[in-house]
Backbone and ligand atoms as CSV (ligand in chain L), in Angstrom:
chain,resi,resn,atom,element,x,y,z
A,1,UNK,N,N,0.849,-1.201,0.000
A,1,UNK,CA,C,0.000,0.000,0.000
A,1,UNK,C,C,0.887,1.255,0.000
A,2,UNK,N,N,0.837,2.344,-0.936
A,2,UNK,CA,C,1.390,3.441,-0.733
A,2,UNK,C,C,0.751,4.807,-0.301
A,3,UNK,N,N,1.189,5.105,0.554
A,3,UNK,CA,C,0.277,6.560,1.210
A,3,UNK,C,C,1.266,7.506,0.960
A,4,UNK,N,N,0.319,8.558,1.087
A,4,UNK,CA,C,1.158,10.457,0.651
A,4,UNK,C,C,1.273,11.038,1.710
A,5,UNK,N,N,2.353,11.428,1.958
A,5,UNK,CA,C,2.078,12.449,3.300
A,5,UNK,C,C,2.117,14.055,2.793
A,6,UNK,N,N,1.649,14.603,3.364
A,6,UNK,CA,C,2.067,16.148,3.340
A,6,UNK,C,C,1.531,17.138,4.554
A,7,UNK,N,N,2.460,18.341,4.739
A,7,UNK,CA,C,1.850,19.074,5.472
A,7,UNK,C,C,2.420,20.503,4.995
A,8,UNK,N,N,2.389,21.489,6.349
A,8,UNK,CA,C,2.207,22.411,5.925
A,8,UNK,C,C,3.856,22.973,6.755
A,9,UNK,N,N,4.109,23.760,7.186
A,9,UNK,CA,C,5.558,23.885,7.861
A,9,UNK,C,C,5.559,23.956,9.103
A,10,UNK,N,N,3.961,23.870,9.760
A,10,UNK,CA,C,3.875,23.468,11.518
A,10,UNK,C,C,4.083,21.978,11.792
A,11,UNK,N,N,4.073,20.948,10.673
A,11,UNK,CA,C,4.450,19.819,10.736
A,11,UNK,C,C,4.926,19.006,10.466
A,12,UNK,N,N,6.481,19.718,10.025
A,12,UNK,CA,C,7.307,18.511,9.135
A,12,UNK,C,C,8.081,17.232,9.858
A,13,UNK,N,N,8.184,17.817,11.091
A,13,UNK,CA,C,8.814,17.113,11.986
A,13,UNK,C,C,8.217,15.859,12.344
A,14,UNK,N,N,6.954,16.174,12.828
A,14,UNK,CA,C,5.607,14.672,13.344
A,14,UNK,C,C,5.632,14.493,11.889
A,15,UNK,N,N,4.973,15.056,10.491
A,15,UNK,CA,C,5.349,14.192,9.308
A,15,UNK,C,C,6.843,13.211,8.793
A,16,UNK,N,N,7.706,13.698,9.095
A,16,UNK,CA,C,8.661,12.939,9.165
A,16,UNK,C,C,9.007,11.526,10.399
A,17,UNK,N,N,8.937,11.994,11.045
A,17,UNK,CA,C,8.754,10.984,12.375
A,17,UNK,C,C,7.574,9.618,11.783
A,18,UNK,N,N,6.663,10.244,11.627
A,18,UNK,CA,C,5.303,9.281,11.190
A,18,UNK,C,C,5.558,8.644,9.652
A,19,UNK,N,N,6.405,8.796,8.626
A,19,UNK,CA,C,7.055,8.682,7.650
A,19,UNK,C,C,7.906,6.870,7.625
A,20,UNK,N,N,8.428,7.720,8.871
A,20,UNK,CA,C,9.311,6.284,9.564
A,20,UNK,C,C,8.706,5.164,10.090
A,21,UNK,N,N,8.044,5.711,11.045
A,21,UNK,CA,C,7.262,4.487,11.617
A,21,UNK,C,C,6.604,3.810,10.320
A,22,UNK,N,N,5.860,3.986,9.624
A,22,UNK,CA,C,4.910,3.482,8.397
A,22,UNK,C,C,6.034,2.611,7.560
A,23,UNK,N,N,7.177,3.499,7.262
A,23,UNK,CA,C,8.167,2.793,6.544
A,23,UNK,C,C,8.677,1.553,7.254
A,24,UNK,N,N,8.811,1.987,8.702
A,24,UNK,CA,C,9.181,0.741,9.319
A,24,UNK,C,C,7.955,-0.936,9.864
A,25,UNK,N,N,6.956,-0.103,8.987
A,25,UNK,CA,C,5.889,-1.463,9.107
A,25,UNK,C,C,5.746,-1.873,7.619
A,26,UNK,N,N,6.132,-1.670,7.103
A,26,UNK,CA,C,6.304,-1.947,5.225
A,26,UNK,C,C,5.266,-1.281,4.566
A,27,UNK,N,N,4.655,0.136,4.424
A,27,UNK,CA,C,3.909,0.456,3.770
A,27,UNK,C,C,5.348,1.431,3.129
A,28,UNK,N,N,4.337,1.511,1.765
A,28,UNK,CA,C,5.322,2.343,1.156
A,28,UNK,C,C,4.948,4.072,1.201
A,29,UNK,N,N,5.926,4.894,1.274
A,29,UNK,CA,C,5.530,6.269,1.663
A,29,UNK,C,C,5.839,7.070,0.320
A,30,UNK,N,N,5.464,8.207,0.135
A,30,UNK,CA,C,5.847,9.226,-0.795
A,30,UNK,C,C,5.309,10.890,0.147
A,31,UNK,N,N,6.575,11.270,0.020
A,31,UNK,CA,C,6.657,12.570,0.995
A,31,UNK,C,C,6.720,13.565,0.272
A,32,UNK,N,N,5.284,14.200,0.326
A,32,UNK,CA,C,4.951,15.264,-0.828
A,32,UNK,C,C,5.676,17.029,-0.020
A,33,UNK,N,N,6.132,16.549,0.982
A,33,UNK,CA,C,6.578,17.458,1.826
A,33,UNK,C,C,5.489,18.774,2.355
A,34,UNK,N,N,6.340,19.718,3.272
A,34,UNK,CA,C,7.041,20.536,2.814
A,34,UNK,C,C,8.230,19.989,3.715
A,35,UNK,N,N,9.300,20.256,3.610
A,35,UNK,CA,C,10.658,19.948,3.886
A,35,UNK,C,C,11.563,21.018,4.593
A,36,UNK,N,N,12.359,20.642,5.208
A,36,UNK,CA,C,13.740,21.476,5.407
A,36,UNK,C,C,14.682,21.572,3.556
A,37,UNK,N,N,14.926,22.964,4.018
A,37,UNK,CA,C,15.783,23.268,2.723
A,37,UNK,C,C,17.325,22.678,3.199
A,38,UNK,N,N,18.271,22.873,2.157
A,38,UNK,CA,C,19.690,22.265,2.262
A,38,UNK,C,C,20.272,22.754,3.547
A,39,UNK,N,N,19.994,24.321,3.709
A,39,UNK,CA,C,20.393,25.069,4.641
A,39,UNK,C,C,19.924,24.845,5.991
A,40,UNK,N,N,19.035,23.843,6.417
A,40,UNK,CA,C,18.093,23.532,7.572
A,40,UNK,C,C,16.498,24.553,7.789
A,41,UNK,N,N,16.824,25.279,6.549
A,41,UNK,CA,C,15.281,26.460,6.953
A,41,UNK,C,C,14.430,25.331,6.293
A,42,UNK,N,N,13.395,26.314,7.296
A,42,UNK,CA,C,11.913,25.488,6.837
A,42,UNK,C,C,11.051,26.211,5.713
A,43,UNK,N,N,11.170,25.217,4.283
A,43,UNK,CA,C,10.391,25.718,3.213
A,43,UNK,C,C,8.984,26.007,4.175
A,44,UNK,N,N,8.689,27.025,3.861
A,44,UNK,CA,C,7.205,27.456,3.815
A,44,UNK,C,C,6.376,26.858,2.851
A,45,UNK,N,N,5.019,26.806,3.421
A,45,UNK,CA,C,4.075,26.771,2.098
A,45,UNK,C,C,3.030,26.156,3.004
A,46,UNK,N,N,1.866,27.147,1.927
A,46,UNK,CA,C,0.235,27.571,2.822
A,46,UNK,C,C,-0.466,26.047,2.420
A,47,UNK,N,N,-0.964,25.730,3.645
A,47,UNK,CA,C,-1.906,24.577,3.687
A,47,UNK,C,C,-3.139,24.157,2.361
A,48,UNK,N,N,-3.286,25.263,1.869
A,48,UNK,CA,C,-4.364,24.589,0.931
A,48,UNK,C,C,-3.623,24.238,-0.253
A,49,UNK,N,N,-2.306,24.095,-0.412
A,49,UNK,CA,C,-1.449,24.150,-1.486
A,49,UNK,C,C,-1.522,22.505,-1.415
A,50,UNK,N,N,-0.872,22.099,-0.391
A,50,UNK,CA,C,-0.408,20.933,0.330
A,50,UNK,C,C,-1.575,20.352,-0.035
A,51,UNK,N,N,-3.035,20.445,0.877
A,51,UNK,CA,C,-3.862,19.402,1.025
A,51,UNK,C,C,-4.881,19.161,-0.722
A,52,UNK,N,N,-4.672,20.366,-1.510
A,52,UNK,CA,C,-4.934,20.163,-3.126
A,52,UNK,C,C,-4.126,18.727,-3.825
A,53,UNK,N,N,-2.616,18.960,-3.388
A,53,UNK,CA,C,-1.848,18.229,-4.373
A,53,UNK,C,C,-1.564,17.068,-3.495
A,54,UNK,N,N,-2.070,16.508,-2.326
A,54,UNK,CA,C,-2.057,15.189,-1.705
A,54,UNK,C,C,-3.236,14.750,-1.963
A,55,UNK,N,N,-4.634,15.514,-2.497
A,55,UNK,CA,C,-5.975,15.194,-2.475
A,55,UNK,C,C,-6.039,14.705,-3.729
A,56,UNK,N,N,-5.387,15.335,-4.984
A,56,UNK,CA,C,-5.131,14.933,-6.250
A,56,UNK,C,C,-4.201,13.500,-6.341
A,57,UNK,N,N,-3.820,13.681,-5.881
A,57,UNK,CA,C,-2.468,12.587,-5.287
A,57,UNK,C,C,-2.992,10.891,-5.177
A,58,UNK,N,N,-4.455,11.342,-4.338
A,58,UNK,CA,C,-4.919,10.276,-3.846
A,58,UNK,C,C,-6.182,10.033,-4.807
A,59,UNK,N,N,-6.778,11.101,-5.208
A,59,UNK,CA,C,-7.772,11.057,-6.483
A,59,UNK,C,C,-7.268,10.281,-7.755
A,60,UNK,N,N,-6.465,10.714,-8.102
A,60,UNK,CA,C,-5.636,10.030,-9.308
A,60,UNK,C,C,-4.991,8.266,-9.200
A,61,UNK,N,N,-5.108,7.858,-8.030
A,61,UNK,CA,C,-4.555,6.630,-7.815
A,61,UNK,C,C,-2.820,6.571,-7.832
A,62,UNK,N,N,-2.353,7.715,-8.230
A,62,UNK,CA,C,-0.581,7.868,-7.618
A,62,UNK,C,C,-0.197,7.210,-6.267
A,63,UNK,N,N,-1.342,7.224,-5.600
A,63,UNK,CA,C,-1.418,6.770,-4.120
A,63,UNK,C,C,-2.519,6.211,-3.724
A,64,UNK,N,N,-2.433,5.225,-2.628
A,64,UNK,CA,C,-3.876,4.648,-2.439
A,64,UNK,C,C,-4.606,5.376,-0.967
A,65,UNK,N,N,-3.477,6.015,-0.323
A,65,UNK,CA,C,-4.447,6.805,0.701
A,65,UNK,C,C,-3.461,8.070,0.914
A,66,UNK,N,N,-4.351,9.505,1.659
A,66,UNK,CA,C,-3.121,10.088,2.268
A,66,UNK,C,C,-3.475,10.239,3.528
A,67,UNK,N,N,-1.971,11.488,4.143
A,67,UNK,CA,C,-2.336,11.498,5.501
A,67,UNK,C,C,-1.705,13.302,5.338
A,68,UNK,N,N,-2.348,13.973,6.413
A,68,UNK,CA,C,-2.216,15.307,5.915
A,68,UNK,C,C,-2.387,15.818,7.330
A,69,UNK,N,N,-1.193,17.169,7.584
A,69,UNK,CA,C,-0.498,17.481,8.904
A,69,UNK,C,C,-0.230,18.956,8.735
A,70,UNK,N,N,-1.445,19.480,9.368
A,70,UNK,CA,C,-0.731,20.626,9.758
A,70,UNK,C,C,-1.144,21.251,10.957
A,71,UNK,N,N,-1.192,22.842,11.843
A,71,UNK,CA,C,-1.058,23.173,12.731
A,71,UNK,C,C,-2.454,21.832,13.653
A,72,UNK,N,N,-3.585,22.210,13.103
A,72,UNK,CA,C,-4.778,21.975,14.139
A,72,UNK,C,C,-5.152,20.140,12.987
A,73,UNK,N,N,-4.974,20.653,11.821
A,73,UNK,CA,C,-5.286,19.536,10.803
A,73,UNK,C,C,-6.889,20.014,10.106
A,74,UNK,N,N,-7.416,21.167,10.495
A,74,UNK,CA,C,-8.692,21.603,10.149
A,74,UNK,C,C,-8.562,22.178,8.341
A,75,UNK,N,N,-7.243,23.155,8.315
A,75,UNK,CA,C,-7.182,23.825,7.414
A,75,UNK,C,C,-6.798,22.653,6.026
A,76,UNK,N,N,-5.820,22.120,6.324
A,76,UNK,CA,C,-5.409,21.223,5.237
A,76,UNK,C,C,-6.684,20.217,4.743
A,77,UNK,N,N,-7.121,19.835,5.887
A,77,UNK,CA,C,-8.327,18.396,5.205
A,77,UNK,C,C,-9.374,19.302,4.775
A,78,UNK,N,N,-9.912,20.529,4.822
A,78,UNK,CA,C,-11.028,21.098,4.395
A,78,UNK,C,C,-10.295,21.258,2.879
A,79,UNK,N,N,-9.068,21.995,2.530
A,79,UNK,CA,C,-8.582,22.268,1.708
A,79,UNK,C,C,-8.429,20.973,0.426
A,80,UNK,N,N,-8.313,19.405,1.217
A,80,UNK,CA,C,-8.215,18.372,0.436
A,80,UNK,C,C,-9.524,17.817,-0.004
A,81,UNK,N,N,-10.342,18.166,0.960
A,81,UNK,CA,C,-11.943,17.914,0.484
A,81,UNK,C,C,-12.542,18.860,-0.647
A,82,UNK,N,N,-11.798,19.394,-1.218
A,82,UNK,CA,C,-12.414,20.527,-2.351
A,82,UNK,C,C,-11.748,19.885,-3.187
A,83,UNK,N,N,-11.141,18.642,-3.288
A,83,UNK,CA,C,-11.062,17.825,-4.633
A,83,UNK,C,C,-11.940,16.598,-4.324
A,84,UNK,N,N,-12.786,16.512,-5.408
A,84,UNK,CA,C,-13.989,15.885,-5.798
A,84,UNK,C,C,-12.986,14.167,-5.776
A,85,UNK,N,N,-13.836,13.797,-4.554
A,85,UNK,CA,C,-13.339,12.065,-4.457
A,85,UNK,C,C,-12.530,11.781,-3.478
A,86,UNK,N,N,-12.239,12.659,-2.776
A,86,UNK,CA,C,-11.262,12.902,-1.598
A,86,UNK,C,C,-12.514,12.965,-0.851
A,87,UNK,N,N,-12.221,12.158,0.369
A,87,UNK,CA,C,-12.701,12.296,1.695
A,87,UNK,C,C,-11.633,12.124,2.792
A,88,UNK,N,N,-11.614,13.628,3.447
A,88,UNK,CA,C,-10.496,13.277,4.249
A,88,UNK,C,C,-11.427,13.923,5.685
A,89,UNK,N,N,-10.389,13.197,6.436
A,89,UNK,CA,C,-11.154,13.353,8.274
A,89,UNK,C,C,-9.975,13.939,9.367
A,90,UNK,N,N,-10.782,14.873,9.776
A,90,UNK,CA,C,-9.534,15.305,11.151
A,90,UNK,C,C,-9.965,14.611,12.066
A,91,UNK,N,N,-8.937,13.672,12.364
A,91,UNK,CA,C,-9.031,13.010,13.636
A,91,UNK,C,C,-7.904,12.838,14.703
A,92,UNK,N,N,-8.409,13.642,15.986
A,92,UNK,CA,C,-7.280,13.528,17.218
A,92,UNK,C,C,-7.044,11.954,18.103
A,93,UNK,N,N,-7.985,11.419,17.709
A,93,UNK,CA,C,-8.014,10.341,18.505
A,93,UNK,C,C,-8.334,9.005,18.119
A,94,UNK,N,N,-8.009,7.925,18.215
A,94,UNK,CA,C,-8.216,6.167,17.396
A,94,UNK,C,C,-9.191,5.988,17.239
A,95,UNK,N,N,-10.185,6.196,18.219
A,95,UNK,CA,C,-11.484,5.701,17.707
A,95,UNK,C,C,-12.108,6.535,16.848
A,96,UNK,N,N,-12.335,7.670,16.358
A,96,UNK,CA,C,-12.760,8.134,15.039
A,96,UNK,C,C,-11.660,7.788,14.083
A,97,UNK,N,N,-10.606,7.640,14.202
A,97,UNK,CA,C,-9.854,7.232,12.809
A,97,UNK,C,C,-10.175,6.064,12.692
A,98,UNK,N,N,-10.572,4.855,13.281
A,98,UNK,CA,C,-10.841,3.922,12.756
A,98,UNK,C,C,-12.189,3.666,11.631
A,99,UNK,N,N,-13.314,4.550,13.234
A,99,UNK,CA,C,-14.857,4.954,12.291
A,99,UNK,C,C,-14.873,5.407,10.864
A,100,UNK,N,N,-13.697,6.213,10.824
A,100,UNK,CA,C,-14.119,7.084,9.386
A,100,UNK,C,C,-13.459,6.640,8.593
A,101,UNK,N,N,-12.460,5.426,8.443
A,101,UNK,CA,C,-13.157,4.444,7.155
A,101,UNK,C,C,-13.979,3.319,7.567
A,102,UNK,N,N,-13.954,2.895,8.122
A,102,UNK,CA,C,-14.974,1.703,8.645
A,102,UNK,C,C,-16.491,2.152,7.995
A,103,UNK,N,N,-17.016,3.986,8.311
A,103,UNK,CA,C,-18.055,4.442,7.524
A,103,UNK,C,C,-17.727,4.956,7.034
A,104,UNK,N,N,-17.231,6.107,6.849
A,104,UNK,CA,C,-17.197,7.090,5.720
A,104,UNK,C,C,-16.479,7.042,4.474
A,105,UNK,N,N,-15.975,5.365,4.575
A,105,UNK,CA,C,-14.200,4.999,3.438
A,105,UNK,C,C,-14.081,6.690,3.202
A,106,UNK,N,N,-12.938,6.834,4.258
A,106,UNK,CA,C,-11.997,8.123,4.045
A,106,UNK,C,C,-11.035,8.049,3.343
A,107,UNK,N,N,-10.305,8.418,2.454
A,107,UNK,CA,C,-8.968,8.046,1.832
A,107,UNK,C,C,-8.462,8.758,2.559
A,108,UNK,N,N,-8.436,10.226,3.083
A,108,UNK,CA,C,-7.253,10.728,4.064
A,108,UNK,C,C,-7.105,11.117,5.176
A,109,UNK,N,N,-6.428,10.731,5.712
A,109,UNK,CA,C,-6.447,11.084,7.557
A,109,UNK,C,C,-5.776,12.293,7.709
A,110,UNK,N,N,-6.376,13.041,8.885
A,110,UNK,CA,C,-5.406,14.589,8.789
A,110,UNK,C,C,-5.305,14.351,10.507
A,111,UNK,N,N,-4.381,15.328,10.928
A,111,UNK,CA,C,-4.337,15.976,12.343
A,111,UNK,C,C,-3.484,17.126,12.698
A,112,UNK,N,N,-3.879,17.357,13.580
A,112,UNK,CA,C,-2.552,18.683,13.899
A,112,UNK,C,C,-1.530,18.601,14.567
A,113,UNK,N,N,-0.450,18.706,14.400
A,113,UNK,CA,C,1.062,18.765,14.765
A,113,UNK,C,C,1.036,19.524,16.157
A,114,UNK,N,N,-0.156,20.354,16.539
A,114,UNK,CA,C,-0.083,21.295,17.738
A,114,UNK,C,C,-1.325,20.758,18.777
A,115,UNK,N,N,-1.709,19.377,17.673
A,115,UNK,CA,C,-2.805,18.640,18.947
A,115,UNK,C,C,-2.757,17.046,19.474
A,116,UNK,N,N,-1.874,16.759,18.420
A,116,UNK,CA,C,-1.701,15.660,19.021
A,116,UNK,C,C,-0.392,15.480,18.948
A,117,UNK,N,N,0.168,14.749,19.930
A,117,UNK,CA,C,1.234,14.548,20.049
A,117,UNK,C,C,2.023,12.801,19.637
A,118,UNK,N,N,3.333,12.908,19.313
A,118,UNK,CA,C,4.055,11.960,17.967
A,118,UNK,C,C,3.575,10.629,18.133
A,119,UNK,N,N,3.029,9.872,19.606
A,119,UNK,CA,C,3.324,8.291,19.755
A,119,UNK,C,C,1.001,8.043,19.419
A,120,UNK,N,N,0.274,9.203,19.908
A,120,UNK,CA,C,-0.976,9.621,19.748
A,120,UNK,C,C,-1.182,9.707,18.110
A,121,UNK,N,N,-0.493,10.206,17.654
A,121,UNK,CA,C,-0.360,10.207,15.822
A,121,UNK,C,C,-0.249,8.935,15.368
A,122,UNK,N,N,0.585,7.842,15.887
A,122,UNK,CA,C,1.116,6.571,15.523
A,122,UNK,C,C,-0.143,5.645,16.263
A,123,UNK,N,N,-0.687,5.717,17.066
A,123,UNK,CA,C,-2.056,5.341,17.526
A,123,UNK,C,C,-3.151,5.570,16.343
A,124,UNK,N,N,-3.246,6.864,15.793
A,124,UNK,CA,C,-4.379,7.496,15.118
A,124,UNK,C,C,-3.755,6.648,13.678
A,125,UNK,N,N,-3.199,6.631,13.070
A,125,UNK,CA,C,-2.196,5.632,11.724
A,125,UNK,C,C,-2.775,4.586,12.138
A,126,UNK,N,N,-2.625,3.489,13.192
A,126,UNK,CA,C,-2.263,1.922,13.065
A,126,UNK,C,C,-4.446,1.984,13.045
A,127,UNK,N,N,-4.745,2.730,13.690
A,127,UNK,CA,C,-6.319,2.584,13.785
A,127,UNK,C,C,-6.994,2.625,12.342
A,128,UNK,N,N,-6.198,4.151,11.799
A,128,UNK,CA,C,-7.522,4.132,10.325
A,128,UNK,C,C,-6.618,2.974,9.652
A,129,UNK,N,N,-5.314,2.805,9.371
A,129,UNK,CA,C,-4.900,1.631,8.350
A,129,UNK,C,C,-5.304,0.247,8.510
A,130,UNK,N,N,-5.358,0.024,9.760
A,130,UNK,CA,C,-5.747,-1.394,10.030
A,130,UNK,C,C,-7.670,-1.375,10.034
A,131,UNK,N,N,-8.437,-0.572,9.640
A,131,UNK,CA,C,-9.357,-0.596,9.395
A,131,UNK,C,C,-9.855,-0.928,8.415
A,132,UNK,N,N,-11.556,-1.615,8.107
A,132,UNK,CA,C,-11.335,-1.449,6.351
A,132,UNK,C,C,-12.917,-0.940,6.126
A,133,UNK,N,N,-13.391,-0.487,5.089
A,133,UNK,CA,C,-14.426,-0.012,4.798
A,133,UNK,C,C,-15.684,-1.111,4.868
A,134,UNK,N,N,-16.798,-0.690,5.755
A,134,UNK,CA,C,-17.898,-2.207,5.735
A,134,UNK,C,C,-18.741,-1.963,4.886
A,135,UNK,N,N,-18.991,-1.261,3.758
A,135,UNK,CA,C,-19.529,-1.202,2.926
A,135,UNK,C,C,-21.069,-1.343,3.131
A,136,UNK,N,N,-22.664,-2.055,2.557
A,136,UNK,CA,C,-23.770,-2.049,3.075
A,136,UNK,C,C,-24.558,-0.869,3.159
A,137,UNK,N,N,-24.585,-0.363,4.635
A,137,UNK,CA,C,-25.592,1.013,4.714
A,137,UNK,C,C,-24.529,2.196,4.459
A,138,UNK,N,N,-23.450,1.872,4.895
A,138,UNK,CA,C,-22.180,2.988,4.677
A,138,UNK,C,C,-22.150,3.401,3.012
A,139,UNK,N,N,-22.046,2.692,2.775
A,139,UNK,CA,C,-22.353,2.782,0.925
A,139,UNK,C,C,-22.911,3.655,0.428
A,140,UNK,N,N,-24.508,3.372,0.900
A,140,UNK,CA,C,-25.507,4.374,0.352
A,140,UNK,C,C,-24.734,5.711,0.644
A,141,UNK,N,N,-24.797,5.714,1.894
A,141,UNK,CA,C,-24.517,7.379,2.591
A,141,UNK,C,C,-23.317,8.109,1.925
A,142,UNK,N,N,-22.001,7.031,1.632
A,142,UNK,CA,C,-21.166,7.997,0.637
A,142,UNK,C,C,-21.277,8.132,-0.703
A,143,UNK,N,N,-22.104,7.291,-1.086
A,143,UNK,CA,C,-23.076,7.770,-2.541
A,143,UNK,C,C,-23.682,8.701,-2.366
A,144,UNK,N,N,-24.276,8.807,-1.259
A,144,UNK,CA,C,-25.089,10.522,-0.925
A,144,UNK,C,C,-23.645,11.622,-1.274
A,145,UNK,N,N,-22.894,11.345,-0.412
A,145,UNK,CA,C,-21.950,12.457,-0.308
A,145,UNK,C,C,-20.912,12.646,-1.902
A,146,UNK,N,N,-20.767,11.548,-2.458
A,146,UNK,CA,C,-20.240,12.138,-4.139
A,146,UNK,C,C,-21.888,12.678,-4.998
A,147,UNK,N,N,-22.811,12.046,-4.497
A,147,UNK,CA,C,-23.836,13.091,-5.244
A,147,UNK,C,C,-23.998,14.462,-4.878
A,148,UNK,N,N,-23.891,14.698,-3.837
A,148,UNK,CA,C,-23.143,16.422,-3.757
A,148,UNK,C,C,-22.561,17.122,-4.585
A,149,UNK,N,N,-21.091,16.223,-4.445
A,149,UNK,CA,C,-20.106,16.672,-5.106
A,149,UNK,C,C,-20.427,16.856,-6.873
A,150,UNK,N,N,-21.259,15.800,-7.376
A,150,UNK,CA,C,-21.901,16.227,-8.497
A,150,UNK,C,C,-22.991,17.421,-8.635
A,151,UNK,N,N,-23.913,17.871,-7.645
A,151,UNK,CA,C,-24.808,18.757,-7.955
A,151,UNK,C,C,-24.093,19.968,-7.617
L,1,RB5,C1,C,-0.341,27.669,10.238
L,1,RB5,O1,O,0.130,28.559,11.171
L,1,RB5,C2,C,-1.704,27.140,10.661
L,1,RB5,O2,O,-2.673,28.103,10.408
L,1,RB5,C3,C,-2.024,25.864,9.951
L,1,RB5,O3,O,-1.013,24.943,10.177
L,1,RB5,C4,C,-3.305,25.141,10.304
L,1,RB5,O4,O,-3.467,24.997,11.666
L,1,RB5,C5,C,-4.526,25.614,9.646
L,1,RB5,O5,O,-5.599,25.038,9.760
């Protein structure tokens, strides 16, 4: 399975950290960044930039899920939900990351770098990945929600 990470420059650090762990359970990663430059500064760059081109990322099948990090995690996943087919969820805590694919098949998990903290992030990961979509009544309801996205 390959997932996207990205964030914004309040979270390269927990994105990197969380990078590892994933790598170190055999999923494969692609780090859409934002990054430290050569010099150790921190590239900038505004959250809806980020959560567009990880939402496309994951729309397009380049990737099969993402995960998206910045200050609170509000700004980026609203920003990734304005690409049509993306469903992404801010979640601080395991038991909604598991729920929201279990119902909502989310493709992307978001959180904030300033709310949860690194081993709580790796909790919120092993919950939505090891989850899987139950399809049935959940179905209908996200057929409701891409018929939105069509009207
Ligand atoms: C950046 O300072 C901050 O606004 C951003 O990371 C995020 O929290 C927005 O939702």
């Amino acid at each position: 399975m390959k997932i996207g990470f990205g964030c914004d420059h309040a979270a390269i650090d927990l994105k990197d950290e969380l990078i590892q762990y994933m790598l170190e359970k055999g999923y494969e990663c692609v780090d859409y960044g934002t990054n430290y430059d050569e010099d150790g500064e921190i590239i900038k760059c505004d959250y809806p930039a980020k959560g567009e081109e990880v939402g496309r990322a994951v729309v397009s099948k380049e990737v099969d899920y993402g995960v998206l990090i910045c200050g609170t995690g509000i700004g980026i996943s609203v920003s990734a939900n304005k690409v049509p087919g993306v469903i992404a969820a801010v979640c601080s805590e395991p038991y909604s990351a598991r729920l929201t694919k279990q119902h909502n098949n989310a493709n992307i998990i978001a959180f904030g770098a300033r709310v949860v903290g690194v081993e709580l992030a790796k909790m919120i990961l092993d919950e939505f990945f090891g989850a899987e979509f139950e399809g049935g009544r959940h179905q209908r309801r996200v057929d409701m929600i891409r018929e939105i996205e069509k009207r």
